[in-house]
N, C-alpha and C positions, 0 to 999 in steps of 0.2 A: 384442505391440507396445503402447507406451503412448504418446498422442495429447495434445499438450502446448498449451492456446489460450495466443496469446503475443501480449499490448498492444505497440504499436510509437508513437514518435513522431520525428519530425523525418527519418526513414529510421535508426533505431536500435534497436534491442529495449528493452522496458522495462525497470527494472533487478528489478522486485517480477519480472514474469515469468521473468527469468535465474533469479530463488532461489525460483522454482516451477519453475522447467527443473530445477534441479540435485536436485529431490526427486524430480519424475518420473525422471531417470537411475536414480536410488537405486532406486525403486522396478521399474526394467523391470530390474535385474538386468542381464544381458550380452544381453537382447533390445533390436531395434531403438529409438526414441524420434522419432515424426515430431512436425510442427508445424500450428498452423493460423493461418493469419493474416489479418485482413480490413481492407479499407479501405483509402482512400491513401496511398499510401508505405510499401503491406506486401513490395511485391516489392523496394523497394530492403532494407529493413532483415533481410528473409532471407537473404541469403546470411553476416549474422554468427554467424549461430545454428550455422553449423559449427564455432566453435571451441567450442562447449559442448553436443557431441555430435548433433545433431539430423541424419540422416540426410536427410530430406526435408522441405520445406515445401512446404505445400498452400496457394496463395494463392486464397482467391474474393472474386470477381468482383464488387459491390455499389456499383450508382449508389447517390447521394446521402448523408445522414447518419446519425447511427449510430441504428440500428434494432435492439433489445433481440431483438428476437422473432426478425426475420429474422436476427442474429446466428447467437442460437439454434438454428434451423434448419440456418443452413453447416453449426454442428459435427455437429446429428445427423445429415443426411445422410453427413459423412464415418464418424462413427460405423459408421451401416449400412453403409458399404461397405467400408472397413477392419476391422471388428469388433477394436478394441485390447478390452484387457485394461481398462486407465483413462484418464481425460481428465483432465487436471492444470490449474490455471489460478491466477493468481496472486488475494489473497483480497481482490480491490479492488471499489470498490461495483460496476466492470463486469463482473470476472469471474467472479463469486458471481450477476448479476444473468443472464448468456449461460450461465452454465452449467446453473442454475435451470431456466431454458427448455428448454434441451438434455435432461436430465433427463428432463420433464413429458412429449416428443416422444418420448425411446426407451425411457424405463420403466426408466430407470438411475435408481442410488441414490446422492442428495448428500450427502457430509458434508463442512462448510465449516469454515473456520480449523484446516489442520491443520499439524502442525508437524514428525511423521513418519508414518509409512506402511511398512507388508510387504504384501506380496504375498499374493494367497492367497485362499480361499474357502469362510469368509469374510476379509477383508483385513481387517488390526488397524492399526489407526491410533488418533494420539494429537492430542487439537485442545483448542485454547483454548475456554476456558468462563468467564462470567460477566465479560464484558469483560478475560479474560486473568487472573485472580485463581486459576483453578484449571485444571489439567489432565484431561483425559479419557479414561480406554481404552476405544474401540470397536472391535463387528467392525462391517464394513460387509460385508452379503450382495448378490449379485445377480450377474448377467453382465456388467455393466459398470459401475465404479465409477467415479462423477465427483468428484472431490477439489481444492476450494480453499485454497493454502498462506496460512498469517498471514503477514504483513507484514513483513521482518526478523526471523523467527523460523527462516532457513536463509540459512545462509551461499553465495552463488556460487562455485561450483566450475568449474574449465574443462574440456574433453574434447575435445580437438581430434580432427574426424571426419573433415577435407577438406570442402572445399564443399558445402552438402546441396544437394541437387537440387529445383529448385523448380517444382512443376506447379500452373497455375491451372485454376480450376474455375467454371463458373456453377453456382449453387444452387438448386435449383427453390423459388421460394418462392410461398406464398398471401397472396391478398391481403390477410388479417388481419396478415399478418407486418409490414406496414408502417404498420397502421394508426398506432402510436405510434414515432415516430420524433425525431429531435431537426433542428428546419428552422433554425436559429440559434444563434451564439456569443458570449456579451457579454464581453468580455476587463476582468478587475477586476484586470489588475497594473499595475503603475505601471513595468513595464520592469524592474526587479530580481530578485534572486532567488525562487525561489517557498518556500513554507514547507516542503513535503518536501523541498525540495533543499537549504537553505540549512545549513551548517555548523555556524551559532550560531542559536537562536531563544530572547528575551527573552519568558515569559506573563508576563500579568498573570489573576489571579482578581477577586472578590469584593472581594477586599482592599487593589484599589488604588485602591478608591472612590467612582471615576467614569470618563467615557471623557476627560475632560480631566488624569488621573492617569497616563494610556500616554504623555505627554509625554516624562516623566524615561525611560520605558523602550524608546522607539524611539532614546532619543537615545543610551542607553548598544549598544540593538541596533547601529546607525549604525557607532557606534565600533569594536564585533568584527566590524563584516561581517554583520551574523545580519539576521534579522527578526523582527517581532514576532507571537505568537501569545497566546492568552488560551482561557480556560473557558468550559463550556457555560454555567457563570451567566451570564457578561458578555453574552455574544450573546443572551441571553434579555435582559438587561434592556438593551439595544441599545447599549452602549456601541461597542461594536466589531463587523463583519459578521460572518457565518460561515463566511466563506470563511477566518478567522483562528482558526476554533475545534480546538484541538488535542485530538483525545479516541476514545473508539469512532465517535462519531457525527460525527466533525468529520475533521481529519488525522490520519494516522496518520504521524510524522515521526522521523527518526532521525540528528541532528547528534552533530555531537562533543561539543557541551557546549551542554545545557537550563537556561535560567535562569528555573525557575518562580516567581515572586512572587506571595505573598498569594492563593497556590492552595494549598485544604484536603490533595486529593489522591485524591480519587473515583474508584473504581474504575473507569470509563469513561475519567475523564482520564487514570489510570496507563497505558490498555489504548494511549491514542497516541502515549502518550513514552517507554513500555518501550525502543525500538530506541535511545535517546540515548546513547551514549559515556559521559557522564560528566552526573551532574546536580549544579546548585549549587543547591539553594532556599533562597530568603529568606520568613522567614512568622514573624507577631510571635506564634504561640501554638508554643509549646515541643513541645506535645502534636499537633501537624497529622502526617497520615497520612502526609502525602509525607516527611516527615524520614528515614523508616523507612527510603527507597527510594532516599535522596539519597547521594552519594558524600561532599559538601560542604553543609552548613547554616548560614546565620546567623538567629539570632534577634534578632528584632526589628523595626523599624519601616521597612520597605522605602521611605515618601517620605524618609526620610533615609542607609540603606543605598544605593539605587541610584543617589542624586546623589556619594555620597560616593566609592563605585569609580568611577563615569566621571571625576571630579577626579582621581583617580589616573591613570586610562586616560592622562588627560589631559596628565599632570605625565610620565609614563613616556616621552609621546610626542614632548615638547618637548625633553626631557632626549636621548633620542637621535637 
């Protein structure tokens, strides 16, 4: 049996979890695939995990907010009492962060960012390395292997099972479990779409100048519906938060069409836009990394490039 932790929000599964669901299938072969799920609005969002084979889900039981350790803890308890084969989780800063924990408590071996997985002992798996720039074959040894999938690096696949059956559980936890918890939420969207989600997202790097520069490129975002994102530089040099920075250490984000401006194209940044549909980059040196990587390139001087598309944007939209 292979034991799958799966992020939930609004009463829905997450969707990075579904494309860690679809690798833990892969991986349990024609064995079972249960679930775990914690927090509020786990037990609504269980019963969809049937159409993408999950036999059971196991809801525990956890007053207050999210708690790293105590997380932690659910899975290893279910761990010990189920003993699966592996625990799959999608490879977002929380599920790399509970499953870490899980790990430390059962003496299981992590390997994170992986993109496939066999069976086996030791299990060969293959993960992203050096913010995605290179590939890696490992075995992973142990009685129980904990595996976090990258981001958009596995397509959702559906398995319709019938409704999995869903049992709640308290957790026995210690009192260290909660010492670090999260007691507040500061909400920094402005009501719109979020940057993982959104279809289109406009960056700006280095190269747009300033934060009075993201002007011309929210306005062309505005126009396709997208949002605006930007580099690990900018948020260093405070033009824009971080809650805007697209990269390993920032979002990891996957629209239809990336419109990177006057971004070099740093290995970090590549590792957050890889999942993009289609990239267009504007960047005034010929020679920038991201050309490499782009579907679509223009060269040259993006404060006159990206006034000049929205005037079209603009003209296209009048006209019909």
């Amino acid at each position: 049996m292979v034991l799958a932790f799966i992020e939930h929000a609004d009463g829905e599964p997450d969707e990075l979890s579904l494309q860690a669901l679809t690798l833990a299938r892969g991986y349990a072969g024609g064995d079972p695939v249960e679930a775990v799920m914690i927090g509020p609005g786990a037990a609504d969002a269980a019963p969809a995990l049937g159409e993408h084979g999950v036999a059971t889900a196991h809801v525990a039981q956890l007053d207050g907010g999210y708690a790293p350790q105590a997380y932690g803890r659910a899975v290893a308890e279910l761990v010990a009492r189920l003993e699966p084969t592996a625990v799959v989780a999608a490879g977002t800063d929380r599920g790399n962060e509970i499953l870490a924990h899980a790990a430390a408590m059962t003496g299981g071996v992590l390997a994170a960012n992986c993109v496939a997985a066999a069976p086996g002992d030791p299990a060969e798996v293959t993960r992203l390395r050096w913010g995605g720039s290179l590939l890696e074959q490992a075995r992973v040894h142990g009685a129980v292997k904990l595996l976090t999938v990258a981001p958009h690096a596995v397509a959702i696949a559906t398995a319709a099972a019938g409704a999995p059956a869903v049992e709640a559980f308290t957790p026995e936890l210690r009192d260290e479990d909660l010492v670090a918890r999260v007691s507040e939420r500061v909400d920094t969207s402005t009501g719109g779409l979020s940057l993982a989600e959104s279809p289109v997202v406009v960056s700006g790097g280095r190269g747009v100048g300033s934060s009075e520069g993201f002007g011309a490129l929210e306005e062309l975002a505005g126009l396709l519906g997208g949002v605006v994102g930007c580099s690990r530089a900018v948020t260093s040099a405070g033009w824009r938060p971080h809650t805007d920075q697209v990269g390993q250490t920032g979002t990891k984000i996957s629209p239809e069409l990336y419109i990177p401006c006057g971004i070099s194209g740093a290995t970090q940044h590549m590792a957050g836009c890889k999942g993009a549909k289609k990239i267009l980059a504007i960047n005034a040196d010929p020679e920038a990394p991201i050309l490499a990587s782009a579907d679509y390139a223009v060269v040259g001087d993006l404060s006159e490039i990206v006034p000049a598309i929205t005037a079209e944007l603009r003209k296209a939209r009048e006209a019909s």
